[in-house]
KOLLO-683709 format. One line per 5 residues: number of its first residue (from 1); their letters; for each residue y, x, z of C-alpha. Coordinates in nm, 4 decimals. Layout:
<nodes>
NUM = A = Y,X,Z; ...
</nodes>
This chain:
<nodes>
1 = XXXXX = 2.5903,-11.9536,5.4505; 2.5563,-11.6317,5.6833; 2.9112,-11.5861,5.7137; 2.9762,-11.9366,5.7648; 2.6770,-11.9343,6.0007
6 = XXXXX = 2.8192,-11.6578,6.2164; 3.1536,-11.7853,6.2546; 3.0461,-12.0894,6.3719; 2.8043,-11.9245,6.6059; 3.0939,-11.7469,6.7825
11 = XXXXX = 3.3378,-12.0208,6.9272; 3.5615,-11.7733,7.0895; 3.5626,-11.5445,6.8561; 3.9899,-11.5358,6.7926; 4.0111,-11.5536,7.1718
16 = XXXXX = 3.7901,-11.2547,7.2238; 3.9418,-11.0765,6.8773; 4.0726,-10.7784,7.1188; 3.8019,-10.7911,7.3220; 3.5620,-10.4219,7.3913
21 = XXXXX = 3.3746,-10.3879,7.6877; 3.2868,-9.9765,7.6253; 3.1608,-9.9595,7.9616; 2.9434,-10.2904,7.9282; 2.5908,-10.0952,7.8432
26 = XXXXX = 2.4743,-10.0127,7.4518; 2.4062,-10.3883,7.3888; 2.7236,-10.5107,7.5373; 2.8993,-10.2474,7.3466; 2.6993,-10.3372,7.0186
31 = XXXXX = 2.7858,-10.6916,7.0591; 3.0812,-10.6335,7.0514; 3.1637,-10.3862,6.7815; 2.9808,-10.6908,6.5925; 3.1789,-10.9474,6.6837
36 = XXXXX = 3.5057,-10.7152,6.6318; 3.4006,-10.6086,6.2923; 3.3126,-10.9874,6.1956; 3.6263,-11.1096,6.2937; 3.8692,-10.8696,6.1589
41 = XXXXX = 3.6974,-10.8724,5.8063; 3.6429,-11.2203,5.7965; 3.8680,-11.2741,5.4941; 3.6934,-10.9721,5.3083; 3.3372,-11.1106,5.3659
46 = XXXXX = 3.4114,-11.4371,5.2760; 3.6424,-11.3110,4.9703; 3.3557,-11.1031,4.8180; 3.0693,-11.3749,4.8776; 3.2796,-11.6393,4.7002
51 = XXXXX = 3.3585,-11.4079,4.4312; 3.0266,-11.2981,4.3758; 2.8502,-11.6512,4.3590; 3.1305,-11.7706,4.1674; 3.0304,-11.4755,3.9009
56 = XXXXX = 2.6440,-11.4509,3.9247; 2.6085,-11.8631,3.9370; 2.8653,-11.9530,3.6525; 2.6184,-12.0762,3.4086; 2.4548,-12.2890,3.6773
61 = XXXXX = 2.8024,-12.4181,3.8182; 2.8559,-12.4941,3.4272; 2.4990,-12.6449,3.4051; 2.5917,-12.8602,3.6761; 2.9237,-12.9457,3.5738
66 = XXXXX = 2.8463,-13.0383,3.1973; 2.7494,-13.4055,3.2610; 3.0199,-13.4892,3.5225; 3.3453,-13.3423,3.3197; 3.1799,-13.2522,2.9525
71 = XXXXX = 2.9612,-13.5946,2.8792; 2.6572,-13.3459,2.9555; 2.7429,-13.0972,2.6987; 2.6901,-12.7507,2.7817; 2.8272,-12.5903,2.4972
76 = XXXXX = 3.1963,-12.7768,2.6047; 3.1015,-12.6295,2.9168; 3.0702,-12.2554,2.8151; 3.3585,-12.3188,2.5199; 3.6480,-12.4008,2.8577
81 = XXXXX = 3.5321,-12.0810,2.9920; 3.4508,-11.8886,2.7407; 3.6154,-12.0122,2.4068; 3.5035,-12.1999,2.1431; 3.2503,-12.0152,1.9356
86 = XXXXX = 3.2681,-12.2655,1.6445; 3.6746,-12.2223,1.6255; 3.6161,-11.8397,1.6605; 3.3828,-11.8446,1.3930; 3.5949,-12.0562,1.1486
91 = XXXXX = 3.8956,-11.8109,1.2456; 3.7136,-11.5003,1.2100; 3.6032,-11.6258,0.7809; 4.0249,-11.7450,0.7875; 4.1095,-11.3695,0.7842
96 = XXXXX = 3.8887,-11.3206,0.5242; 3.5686,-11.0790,0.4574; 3.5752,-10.7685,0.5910; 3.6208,-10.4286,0.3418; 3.2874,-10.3274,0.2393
101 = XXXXX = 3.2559,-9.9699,0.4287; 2.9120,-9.8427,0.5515; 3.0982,-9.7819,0.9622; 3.3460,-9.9548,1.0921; 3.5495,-9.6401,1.2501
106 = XXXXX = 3.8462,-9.7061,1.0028; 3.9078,-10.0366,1.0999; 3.8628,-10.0053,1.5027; 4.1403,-9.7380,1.4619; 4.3739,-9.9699,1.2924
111 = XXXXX = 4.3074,-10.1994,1.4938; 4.3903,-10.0178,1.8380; 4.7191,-9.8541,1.6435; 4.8245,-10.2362,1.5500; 4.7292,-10.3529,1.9113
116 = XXXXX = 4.8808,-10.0312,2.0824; 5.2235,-10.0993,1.8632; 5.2458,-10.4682,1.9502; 5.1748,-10.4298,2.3152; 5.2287,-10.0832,2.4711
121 = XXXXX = 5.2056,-10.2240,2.8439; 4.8556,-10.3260,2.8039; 4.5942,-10.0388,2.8244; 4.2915,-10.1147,2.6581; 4.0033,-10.0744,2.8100
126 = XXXXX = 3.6911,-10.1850,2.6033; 3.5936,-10.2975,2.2073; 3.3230,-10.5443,2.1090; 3.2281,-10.5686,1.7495; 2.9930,-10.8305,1.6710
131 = XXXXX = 2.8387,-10.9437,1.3779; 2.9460,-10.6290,1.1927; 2.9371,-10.6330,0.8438; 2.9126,-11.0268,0.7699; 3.1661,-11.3098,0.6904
136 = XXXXX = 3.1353,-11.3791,1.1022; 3.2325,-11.0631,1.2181; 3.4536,-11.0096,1.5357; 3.6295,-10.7678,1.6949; 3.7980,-10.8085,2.0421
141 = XXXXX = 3.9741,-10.6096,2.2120; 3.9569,-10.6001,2.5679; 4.3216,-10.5173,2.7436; 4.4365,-10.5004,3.1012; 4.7361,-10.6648,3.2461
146 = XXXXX = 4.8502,-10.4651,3.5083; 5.0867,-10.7696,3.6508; 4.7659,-11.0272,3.6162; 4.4893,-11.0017,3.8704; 4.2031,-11.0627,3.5834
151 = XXXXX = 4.0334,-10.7960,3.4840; 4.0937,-10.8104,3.1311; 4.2387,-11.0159,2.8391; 4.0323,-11.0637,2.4645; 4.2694,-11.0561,2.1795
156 = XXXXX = 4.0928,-11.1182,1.8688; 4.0920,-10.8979,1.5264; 4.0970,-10.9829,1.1856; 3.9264,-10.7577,0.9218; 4.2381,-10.5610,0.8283
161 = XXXXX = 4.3419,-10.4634,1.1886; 4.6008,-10.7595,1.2387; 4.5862,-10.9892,1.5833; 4.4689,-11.3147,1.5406; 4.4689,-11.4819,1.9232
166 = XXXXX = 4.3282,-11.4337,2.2602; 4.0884,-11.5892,2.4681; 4.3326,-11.6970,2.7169; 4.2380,-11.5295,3.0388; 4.5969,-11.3983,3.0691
171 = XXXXX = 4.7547,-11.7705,3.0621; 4.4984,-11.9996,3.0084; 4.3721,-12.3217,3.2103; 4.3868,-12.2105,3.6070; 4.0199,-12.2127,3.6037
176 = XXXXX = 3.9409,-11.9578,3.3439; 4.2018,-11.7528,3.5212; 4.0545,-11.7669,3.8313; 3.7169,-11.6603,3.6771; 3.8789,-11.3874,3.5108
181 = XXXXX = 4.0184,-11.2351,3.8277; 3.6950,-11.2856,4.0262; 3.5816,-10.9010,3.9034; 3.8997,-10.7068,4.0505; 3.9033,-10.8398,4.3690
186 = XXXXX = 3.4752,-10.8737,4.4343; 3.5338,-10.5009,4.3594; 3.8573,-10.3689,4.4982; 3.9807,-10.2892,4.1227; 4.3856,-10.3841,4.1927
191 = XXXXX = 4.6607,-10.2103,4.4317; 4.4946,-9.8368,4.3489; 4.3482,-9.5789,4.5862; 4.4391,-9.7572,4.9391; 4.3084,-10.1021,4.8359
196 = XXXXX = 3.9790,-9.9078,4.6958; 3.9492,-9.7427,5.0758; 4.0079,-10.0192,5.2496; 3.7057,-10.1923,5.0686; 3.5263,-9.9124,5.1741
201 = XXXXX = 3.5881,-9.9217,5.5486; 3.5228,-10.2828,5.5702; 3.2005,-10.2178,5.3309; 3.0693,-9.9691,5.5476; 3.1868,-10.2541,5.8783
206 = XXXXX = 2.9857,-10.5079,5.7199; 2.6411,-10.3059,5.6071; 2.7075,-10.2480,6.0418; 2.7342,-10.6391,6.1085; 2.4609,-10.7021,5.8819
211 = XXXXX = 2.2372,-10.4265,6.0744; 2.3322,-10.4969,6.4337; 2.2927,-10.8825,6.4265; 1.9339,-10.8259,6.3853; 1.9514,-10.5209,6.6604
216 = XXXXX = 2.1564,-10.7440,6.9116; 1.8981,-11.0540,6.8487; 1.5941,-10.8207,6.8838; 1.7055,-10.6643,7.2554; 1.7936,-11.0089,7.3695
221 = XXXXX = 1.4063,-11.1342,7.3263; 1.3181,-10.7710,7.4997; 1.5589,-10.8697,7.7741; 1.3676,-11.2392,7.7814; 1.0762,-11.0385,7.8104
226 = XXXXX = 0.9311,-11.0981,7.4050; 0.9791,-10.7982,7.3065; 0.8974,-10.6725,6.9300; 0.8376,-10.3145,6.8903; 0.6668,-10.3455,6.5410
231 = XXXXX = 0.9485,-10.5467,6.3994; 1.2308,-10.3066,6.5715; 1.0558,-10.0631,6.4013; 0.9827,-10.1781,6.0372; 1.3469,-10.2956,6.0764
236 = XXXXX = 1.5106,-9.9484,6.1905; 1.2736,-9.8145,5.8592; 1.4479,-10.0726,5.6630; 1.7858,-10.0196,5.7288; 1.7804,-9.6640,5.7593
241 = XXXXX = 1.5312,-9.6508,5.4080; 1.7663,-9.8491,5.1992; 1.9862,-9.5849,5.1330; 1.7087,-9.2816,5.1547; 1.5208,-9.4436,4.8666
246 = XXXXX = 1.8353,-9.5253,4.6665; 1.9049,-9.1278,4.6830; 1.5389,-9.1004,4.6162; 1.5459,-9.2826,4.3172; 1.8581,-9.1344,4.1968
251 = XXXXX = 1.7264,-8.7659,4.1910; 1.4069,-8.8319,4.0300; 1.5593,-8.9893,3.7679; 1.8004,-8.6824,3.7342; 1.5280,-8.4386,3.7227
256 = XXXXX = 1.2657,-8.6030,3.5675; 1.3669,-8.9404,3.4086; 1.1601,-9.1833,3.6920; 1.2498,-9.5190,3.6788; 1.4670,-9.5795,4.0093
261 = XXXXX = 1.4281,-9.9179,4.0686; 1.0396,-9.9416,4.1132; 1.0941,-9.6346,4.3625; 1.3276,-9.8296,4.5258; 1.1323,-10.1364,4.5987
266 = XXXXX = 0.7836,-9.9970,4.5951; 0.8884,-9.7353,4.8443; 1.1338,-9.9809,5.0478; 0.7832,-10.1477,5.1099; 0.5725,-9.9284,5.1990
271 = XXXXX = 0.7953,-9.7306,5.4710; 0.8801,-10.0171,5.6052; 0.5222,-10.1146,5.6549; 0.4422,-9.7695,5.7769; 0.6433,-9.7424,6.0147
276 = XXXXX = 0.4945,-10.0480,6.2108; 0.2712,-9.7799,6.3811; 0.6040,-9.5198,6.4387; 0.7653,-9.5597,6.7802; 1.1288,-9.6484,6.7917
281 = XXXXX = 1.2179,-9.3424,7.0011; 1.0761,-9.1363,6.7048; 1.2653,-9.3159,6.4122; 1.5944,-9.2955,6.6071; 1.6509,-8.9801,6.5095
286 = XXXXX = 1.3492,-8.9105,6.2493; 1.4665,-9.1509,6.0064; 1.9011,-9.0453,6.0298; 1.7765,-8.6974,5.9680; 1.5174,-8.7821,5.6377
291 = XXXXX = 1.8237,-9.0089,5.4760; 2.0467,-8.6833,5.5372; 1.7906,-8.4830,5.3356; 1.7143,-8.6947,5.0628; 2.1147,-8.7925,5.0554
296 = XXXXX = 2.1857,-8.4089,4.9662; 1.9011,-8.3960,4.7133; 2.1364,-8.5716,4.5032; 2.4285,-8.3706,4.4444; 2.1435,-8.0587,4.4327
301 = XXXXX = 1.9772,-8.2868,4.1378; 2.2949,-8.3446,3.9574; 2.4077,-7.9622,3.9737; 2.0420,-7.8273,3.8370; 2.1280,-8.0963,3.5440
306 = XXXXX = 2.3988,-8.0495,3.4149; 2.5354,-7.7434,3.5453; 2.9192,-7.6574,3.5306; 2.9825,-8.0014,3.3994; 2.8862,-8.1011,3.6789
311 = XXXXX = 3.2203,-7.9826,3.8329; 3.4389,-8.2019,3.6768; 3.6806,-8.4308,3.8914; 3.5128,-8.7227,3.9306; 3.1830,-8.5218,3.9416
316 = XXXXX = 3.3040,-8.2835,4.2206; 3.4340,-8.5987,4.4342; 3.1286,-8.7665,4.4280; 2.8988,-8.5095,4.4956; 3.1550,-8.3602,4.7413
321 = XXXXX = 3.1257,-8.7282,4.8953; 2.7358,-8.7371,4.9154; 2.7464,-8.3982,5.0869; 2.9898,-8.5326,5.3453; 2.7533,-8.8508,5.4128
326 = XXXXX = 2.4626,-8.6166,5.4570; 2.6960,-8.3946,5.7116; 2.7115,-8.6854,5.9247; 2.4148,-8.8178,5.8879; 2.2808,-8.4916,6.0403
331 = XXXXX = 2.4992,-8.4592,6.3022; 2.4046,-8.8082,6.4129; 2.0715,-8.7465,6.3883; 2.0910,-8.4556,6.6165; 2.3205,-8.6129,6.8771
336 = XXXXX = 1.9928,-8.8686,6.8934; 1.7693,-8.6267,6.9563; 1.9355,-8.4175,7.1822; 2.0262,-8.7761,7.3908; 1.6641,-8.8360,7.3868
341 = XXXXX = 1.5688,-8.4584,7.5535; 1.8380,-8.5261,7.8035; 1.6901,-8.8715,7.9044; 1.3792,-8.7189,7.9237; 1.4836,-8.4479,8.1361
346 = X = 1.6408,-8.6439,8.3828
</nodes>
Protein backbone atom coordinates (compact mmCIF):
# COMPACT_ATOMS: atom_id res chain seq x y z
CA UNK A 1 0.00 0.00 0.00
CA UNK A 2 2.98 2.55 0.74
CA UNK A 3 4.68 1.84 -2.34
CA UNK A 4 1.66 1.89 -4.30
CA UNK A 5 0.70 5.01 -2.34
CA UNK A 6 3.88 6.85 -3.27
CA UNK A 7 3.89 6.15 -6.80
CA UNK A 8 0.71 7.37 -7.26
CA UNK A 9 1.49 10.42 -5.23
CA UNK A 10 4.24 11.39 -7.71
CA UNK A 11 2.61 11.86 -11.26
CA UNK A 12 5.78 12.94 -12.86
CA UNK A 13 7.83 10.87 -11.38
CA UNK A 14 9.41 9.03 -14.95
CA UNK A 15 9.46 12.57 -16.33
CA UNK A 16 11.49 13.92 -13.47
CA UNK A 17 13.56 10.30 -13.17
CA UNK A 18 16.90 12.43 -14.00
CA UNK A 19 15.90 15.15 -12.24
CA UNK A 20 18.52 16.77 -9.02
CA UNK A 21 18.29 20.17 -8.12
CA UNK A 22 21.79 20.12 -5.71
CA UNK A 23 21.64 23.71 -5.53
CA UNK A 24 17.76 23.79 -4.66
CA UNK A 25 18.29 24.14 -0.60
CA UNK A 26 18.50 20.81 1.89
CA UNK A 27 14.72 20.14 1.37
CA UNK A 28 14.77 20.54 -2.32
CA UNK A 29 17.78 18.40 -2.39
CA UNK A 30 16.10 15.79 0.04
CA UNK A 31 13.11 15.67 -2.09
CA UNK A 32 14.70 14.78 -4.49
CA UNK A 33 17.20 12.14 -3.55
CA UNK A 34 13.63 10.65 -2.43
CA UNK A 35 11.97 10.76 -5.36
CA UNK A 36 15.28 9.48 -7.30
CA UNK A 37 15.77 6.62 -4.98
CA UNK A 38 11.88 5.69 -5.24
CA UNK A 39 11.90 5.63 -8.75
CA UNK A 40 14.95 3.80 -9.66
CA UNK A 41 14.17 0.94 -7.10
CA UNK A 42 10.73 0.76 -7.81
CA UNK A 43 10.91 -2.82 -9.09
CA UNK A 44 13.03 -3.87 -5.93
CA UNK A 45 10.50 -2.38 -3.43
CA UNK A 46 7.68 -3.69 -4.96
CA UNK A 47 9.55 -7.19 -5.66
CA UNK A 48 10.42 -7.66 -1.94
CA UNK A 49 6.88 -6.45 -0.52
CA UNK A 50 5.09 -8.94 -2.79
CA UNK A 51 7.43 -11.58 -1.88
CA UNK A 52 7.25 -11.06 1.62
CA UNK A 53 3.32 -10.96 1.99
CA UNK A 54 3.13 -13.68 -0.34
CA UNK A 55 5.42 -15.73 2.37
CA UNK A 56 4.29 -14.36 5.82
CA UNK A 57 0.32 -14.43 4.65
CA UNK A 58 0.28 -17.95 2.90
CA UNK A 59 -1.85 -19.65 5.39
CA UNK A 60 -4.31 -16.76 5.29
CA UNK A 61 -4.22 -16.52 1.34
CA UNK A 62 -4.90 -20.46 1.76
CA UNK A 63 -7.58 -19.74 4.46
CA UNK A 64 -9.16 -17.57 2.08
CA UNK A 65 -8.81 -19.58 -0.87
CA UNK A 66 -10.10 -23.01 0.62
CA UNK A 67 -13.85 -22.38 0.00
CA UNK A 68 -13.57 -20.73 -3.47
CA UNK A 69 -11.12 -23.51 -5.25
CA UNK A 70 -11.01 -26.47 -2.37
CA UNK A 71 -15.01 -26.77 -1.41
CA UNK A 72 -13.74 -24.98 1.93
CA UNK A 73 -11.21 -27.51 2.81
CA UNK A 74 -8.13 -26.32 4.25
CA UNK A 75 -6.26 -29.32 4.44
CA UNK A 76 -6.65 -29.50 0.19
CA UNK A 77 -5.49 -26.14 0.62
CA UNK A 78 -2.14 -26.75 2.51
CA UNK A 79 -1.83 -30.45 0.60
CA UNK A 80 -1.43 -28.13 -3.26
CA UNK A 81 1.20 -26.29 -1.51
CA UNK A 82 2.61 -28.31 0.64
CA UNK A 83 1.91 -32.07 -0.27
CA UNK A 84 -0.35 -34.39 0.85
CA UNK A 85 0.39 -35.50 4.36
CA UNK A 86 -1.99 -38.51 4.19
CA UNK A 87 -0.15 -39.84 0.79
CA UNK A 88 3.23 -39.06 2.55
CA UNK A 89 2.25 -40.94 5.40
CA UNK A 90 0.93 -44.04 3.50
CA UNK A 91 4.33 -43.82 1.40
CA UNK A 92 6.57 -43.41 4.21
CA UNK A 93 4.83 -47.27 6.03
CA UNK A 94 5.22 -48.52 1.84
CA UNK A 95 9.03 -48.53 2.42
CA UNK A 96 8.60 -50.33 5.32
CA UNK A 97 9.69 -49.87 9.21
CA UNK A 98 12.66 -48.39 9.84
CA UNK A 99 15.90 -50.66 11.37
CA UNK A 100 15.62 -50.60 14.99
CA UNK A 101 18.92 -48.44 15.96
CA UNK A 102 18.94 -46.18 19.10
CA UNK A 103 20.33 -42.76 16.44
CA UNK A 104 19.64 -42.37 13.25
CA UNK A 105 23.37 -41.23 12.07
CA UNK A 106 23.71 -44.50 9.94
CA UNK A 107 20.88 -43.99 7.95
CA UNK A 108 21.17 -39.99 7.26
CA UNK A 109 24.64 -41.00 5.85
CA UNK A 110 23.24 -43.46 3.47
CA UNK A 111 20.94 -41.51 2.66
CA UNK A 112 23.06 -38.33 1.53
CA UNK A 113 25.68 -41.03 -0.23
CA UNK A 114 22.45 -42.50 -2.23
CA UNK A 115 21.17 -38.86 -2.87
CA UNK A 116 24.78 -37.44 -3.60
CA UNK A 117 25.27 -40.58 -6.23
CA UNK A 118 21.94 -40.07 -7.98
CA UNK A 119 22.19 -36.36 -8.30
CA UNK A 120 25.68 -34.78 -8.02
CA UNK A 121 24.43 -31.26 -9.42
CA UNK A 122 22.22 -30.69 -6.55
CA UNK A 123 23.98 -29.53 -3.28
CA UNK A 124 22.13 -30.29 -0.37
CA UNK A 125 21.54 -27.98 1.88
CA UNK A 126 19.31 -29.12 4.88
CA UNK A 127 17.76 -32.69 6.53
CA UNK A 128 14.46 -33.01 8.36
CA UNK A 129 13.75 -36.19 10.19
CA UNK A 130 10.44 -36.44 11.59
CA UNK A 131 8.72 -38.86 13.43
CA UNK A 132 11.97 -40.72 14.13
CA UNK A 133 11.76 -44.03 15.24
CA UNK A 134 7.97 -44.94 14.29
CA UNK A 135 6.19 -46.63 11.28
CA UNK A 136 5.60 -42.67 10.09
CA UNK A 137 8.94 -41.62 9.99
CA UNK A 138 10.35 -39.19 7.27
CA UNK A 139 13.30 -38.02 6.09
CA UNK A 140 13.65 -35.22 3.41
CA UNK A 141 16.20 -33.97 2.04
CA UNK A 142 16.37 -30.52 1.17
CA UNK A 143 18.51 -29.85 -2.30
CA UNK A 144 19.22 -26.76 -4.32
CA UNK A 145 18.80 -26.37 -7.99
CA UNK A 146 21.18 -24.06 -9.08
CA UNK A 147 19.23 -23.60 -12.67
CA UNK A 148 15.67 -23.18 -10.62
CA UNK A 149 15.02 -19.93 -8.83
CA UNK A 150 13.32 -21.88 -5.65
CA UNK A 151 15.17 -22.14 -2.92
CA UNK A 152 15.11 -25.70 -2.45
CA UNK A 153 13.59 -29.05 -3.59
CA UNK A 154 12.27 -32.06 -0.82
CA UNK A 155 13.07 -35.46 -2.05
CA UNK A 156 11.74 -37.95 0.23
CA UNK A 157 13.66 -41.06 2.02
CA UNK A 158 12.75 -44.39 2.69
CA UNK A 159 14.14 -46.25 5.78
CA UNK A 160 17.05 -47.91 3.98
CA UNK A 161 18.47 -44.71 2.33
CA UNK A 162 16.65 -45.19 -1.16
CA UNK A 163 14.59 -42.02 -2.86
CA UNK A 164 11.11 -42.32 -2.83
CA UNK A 165 9.70 -38.79 -4.55
CA UNK A 166 9.79 -35.13 -4.13
CA UNK A 167 7.56 -32.56 -3.17
CA UNK A 168 7.52 -30.97 -6.45
CA UNK A 169 8.87 -27.51 -5.98
CA UNK A 170 11.39 -28.17 -8.80
CA UNK A 171 8.47 -28.96 -11.49
CA UNK A 172 5.40 -28.89 -9.85
CA UNK A 173 2.02 -26.82 -10.46
CA UNK A 174 3.27 -23.00 -11.38
CA UNK A 175 1.94 -21.97 -8.12
CA UNK A 176 3.94 -24.03 -5.75
CA UNK A 177 6.85 -22.96 -7.88
CA UNK A 178 6.32 -19.58 -7.54
CA UNK A 179 6.05 -19.99 -3.71
CA UNK A 180 9.11 -21.86 -3.70
CA UNK A 181 11.15 -19.13 -5.34
CA UNK A 182 9.61 -16.33 -3.24
CA UNK A 183 12.75 -16.90 -0.52
CA UNK A 184 15.75 -16.29 -3.10
CA UNK A 185 14.65 -13.35 -4.54
CA UNK A 186 12.83 -11.51 -1.05
CA UNK A 187 16.49 -12.13 -0.04
CA UNK A 188 18.93 -11.65 -2.87
CA UNK A 189 19.97 -15.54 -2.57
CA UNK A 190 20.55 -16.12 -6.70
CA UNK A 191 23.24 -14.51 -9.25
CA UNK A 192 26.11 -14.56 -6.22
CA UNK A 193 28.09 -11.68 -4.72
CA UNK A 194 26.89 -8.71 -7.20
CA UNK A 195 23.16 -9.55 -6.94
CA UNK A 196 23.75 -9.79 -2.92
CA UNK A 197 25.33 -5.97 -3.20
CA UNK A 198 23.03 -4.67 -5.21
CA UNK A 199 20.26 -5.64 -2.59
CA UNK A 200 22.28 -3.92 -0.33
CA UNK A 201 22.56 -0.53 -2.03
CA UNK A 202 18.97 -0.39 -2.78
CA UNK A 203 18.33 -1.69 1.02
CA UNK A 204 20.27 0.94 2.42
CA UNK A 205 18.16 3.55 -0.61
CA UNK A 206 15.01 2.44 0.76
CA UNK A 207 15.63 2.51 4.86
CA UNK A 208 16.58 6.51 3.18
CA UNK A 209 13.04 6.79 1.38
CA UNK A 210 11.40 5.38 4.26
CA UNK A 211 13.25 8.06 6.64
CA UNK A 212 13.07 11.16 4.48
CA UNK A 213 9.33 10.94 3.50
CA UNK A 214 8.56 11.63 7.01
CA UNK A 215 11.58 14.42 7.10
CA UNK A 216 10.33 16.06 3.75
CA UNK A 217 6.49 15.99 5.15
CA UNK A 218 7.60 17.38 8.56
CA UNK A 219 9.60 20.71 7.02
CA UNK A 220 6.74 21.30 4.69
CA UNK A 221 4.18 21.92 7.82
CA UNK A 222 7.32 24.09 9.36
CA UNK A 223 7.37 25.94 6.06
CA UNK A 224 3.24 26.30 6.44
CA UNK A 225 4.09 27.57 9.65
CA UNK A 226 2.85 24.08 11.93
CA UNK A 227 5.79 23.22 12.85
CA UNK A 228 6.52 19.95 15.13
CA UNK A 229 9.64 20.00 17.04
CA UNK A 230 8.61 17.14 19.48
CA UNK A 231 7.67 14.83 16.70
CA UNK A 232 10.99 15.82 14.52
CA UNK A 233 12.57 14.88 17.43
CA UNK A 234 11.09 11.53 18.76
CA UNK A 235 11.31 10.77 15.00
CA UNK A 236 15.18 11.62 14.42
CA UNK A 237 15.45 9.25 17.98
CA UNK A 238 13.59 6.69 16.11
CA UNK A 239 15.31 6.37 13.10
CA UNK A 240 18.62 6.93 14.30
CA UNK A 241 17.72 4.31 17.61
CA UNK A 242 16.62 1.49 15.44
CA UNK A 243 19.85 0.41 14.61
CA UNK A 244 21.70 1.64 18.08
CA UNK A 245 19.41 -0.68 20.03
CA UNK A 246 19.68 -3.56 17.55
CA UNK A 247 23.65 -3.33 18.28
CA UNK A 248 22.58 -2.88 21.82
CA UNK A 249 20.78 -5.88 22.01
CA UNK A 250 23.23 -7.83 20.11
CA UNK A 251 26.20 -7.24 22.59
CA UNK A 252 24.39 -7.90 25.68
CA UNK A 253 23.36 -10.95 24.55
CA UNK A 254 27.07 -11.76 23.59
CA UNK A 255 28.37 -10.90 26.89
CA UNK A 256 25.84 -11.74 29.11
CA UNK A 257 22.99 -13.79 27.50
CA UNK A 258 20.09 -10.65 27.64
CA UNK A 259 17.27 -11.28 25.71
CA UNK A 260 17.61 -8.80 22.58
CA UNK A 261 14.34 -8.36 21.56
CA UNK A 262 12.75 -6.82 24.80
CA UNK A 263 15.91 -4.38 24.65
CA UNK A 264 14.98 -3.64 21.41
CA UNK A 265 11.45 -2.59 21.85
CA UNK A 266 11.51 -1.51 25.45
CA UNK A 267 14.43 0.74 24.70
CA UNK A 268 13.09 1.80 21.05
CA UNK A 269 10.30 3.29 23.39
CA UNK A 270 11.64 4.91 25.77
CA UNK A 271 14.38 7.00 23.68
CA UNK A 272 12.06 7.83 21.52
CA UNK A 273 9.90 9.27 24.21
CA UNK A 274 12.89 10.91 25.77
CA UNK A 275 13.95 12.62 23.37
CA UNK A 276 10.64 14.70 23.04
CA UNK A 277 12.42 17.17 25.46
CA UNK A 278 16.05 16.93 23.24
CA UNK A 279 16.39 19.69 20.65
CA UNK A 280 16.86 18.68 17.08
CA UNK A 281 20.11 20.64 16.74
CA UNK A 282 21.42 18.37 19.60
CA UNK A 283 20.30 14.90 18.16
CA UNK A 284 21.73 15.82 14.73
CA UNK A 285 24.84 14.94 15.62
CA UNK A 286 24.32 13.39 19.32
CA UNK A 287 22.39 10.56 18.16
CA UNK A 288 24.94 9.59 14.60
CA UNK A 289 27.72 9.61 17.11
CA UNK A 290 25.87 7.16 20.09
CA UNK A 291 24.78 4.56 17.06
CA UNK A 292 28.64 4.73 16.04
CA UNK A 293 29.52 3.69 19.61
CA UNK A 294 27.17 1.16 20.36
CA UNK A 295 27.67 -0.15 16.48
CA UNK A 296 31.47 -0.93 17.46
CA UNK A 297 30.48 -2.51 20.79
CA UNK A 298 29.60 -5.32 18.70
CA UNK A 299 32.49 -6.59 16.99
CA UNK A 300 34.38 -5.65 20.65
CA UNK A 301 31.55 -8.14 22.20
CA UNK A 302 32.07 -10.83 19.72
CA UNK A 303 36.04 -10.73 20.01
CA UNK A 304 35.95 -10.88 24.13
CA UNK A 305 33.63 -14.11 23.30
CA UNK A 306 34.98 -16.10 21.44
CA UNK A 307 38.37 -15.03 20.91
CA UNK A 308 40.54 -16.23 17.85
CA UNK A 309 37.50 -17.91 16.47
CA UNK A 310 36.33 -15.04 16.14
CA UNK A 311 38.69 -14.46 13.14
CA UNK A 312 37.36 -16.74 10.89
CA UNK A 313 36.16 -15.55 7.30
CA UNK A 314 32.86 -14.90 7.65
CA UNK A 315 33.56 -13.69 11.25
CA UNK A 316 36.33 -11.21 10.19
CA UNK A 317 33.93 -9.78 7.29
CA UNK A 318 31.28 -9.07 9.43
CA UNK A 319 32.89 -7.57 12.17
CA UNK A 320 35.29 -5.87 9.69
CA UNK A 321 31.81 -4.57 8.20
CA UNK A 322 30.34 -3.25 11.58
CA UNK A 323 33.61 -1.41 12.16
CA UNK A 324 33.33 0.26 8.76
CA UNK A 325 29.54 1.36 9.55
CA UNK A 326 30.71 2.80 12.82
CA UNK A 327 33.71 4.70 10.77
CA UNK A 328 31.14 6.49 8.98
CA UNK A 329 28.83 6.90 11.26
CA UNK A 330 31.46 8.98 13.14
CA UNK A 331 32.64 10.87 10.53
CA UNK A 332 29.09 11.95 9.82
CA UNK A 333 28.47 12.73 13.07
CA UNK A 334 31.35 15.05 13.24
CA UNK A 335 30.80 16.76 9.87
CA UNK A 336 27.25 17.69 11.84
CA UNK A 337 28.74 19.11 14.48
CA UNK A 338 31.37 20.93 13.07
CA UNK A 339 28.43 22.40 10.39
CA UNK A 340 26.58 23.38 13.41
CA UNK A 341 29.83 25.51 15.08
CA UNK A 342 30.25 27.07 11.71
CA UNK A 343 26.54 28.21 11.51
CA UNK A 344 26.87 29.41 14.75
CA UNK A 345 29.85 31.33 14.14
CA UNK A 346 28.68 33.08 11.33
Amino acid sequence: ALIVGGALALPRMFRDAFTFRIDGGPRLSRVDTHNRIAVWGLPFHFIVAVSGALMGLALVIMAIAAPVRFGGDSLKAMAALYGDPQAIVAQAKKAGPPPATATPEPRLVTALRNFERAHPDKPTVYLTLSRFGTPNEQLIIGAGHPDKLIYTEGYRVDSAGGLMGKDGYSDGEVGRQVYASMFRLHAGAFGGMPVKLVYVLLGLGLSLLCTTGVDIWLAKSAEKGRPYPRIQSAWTAFVWGTPALVALGCTLSLLGGVPPVPVFWIGLLLVSLAAVWVRQRLLHWLAPLLTAALVLTVPVAHLAKHGAAASSPIGFAVNLGLAVTAAVLLALALRNLRKQRRQAAA
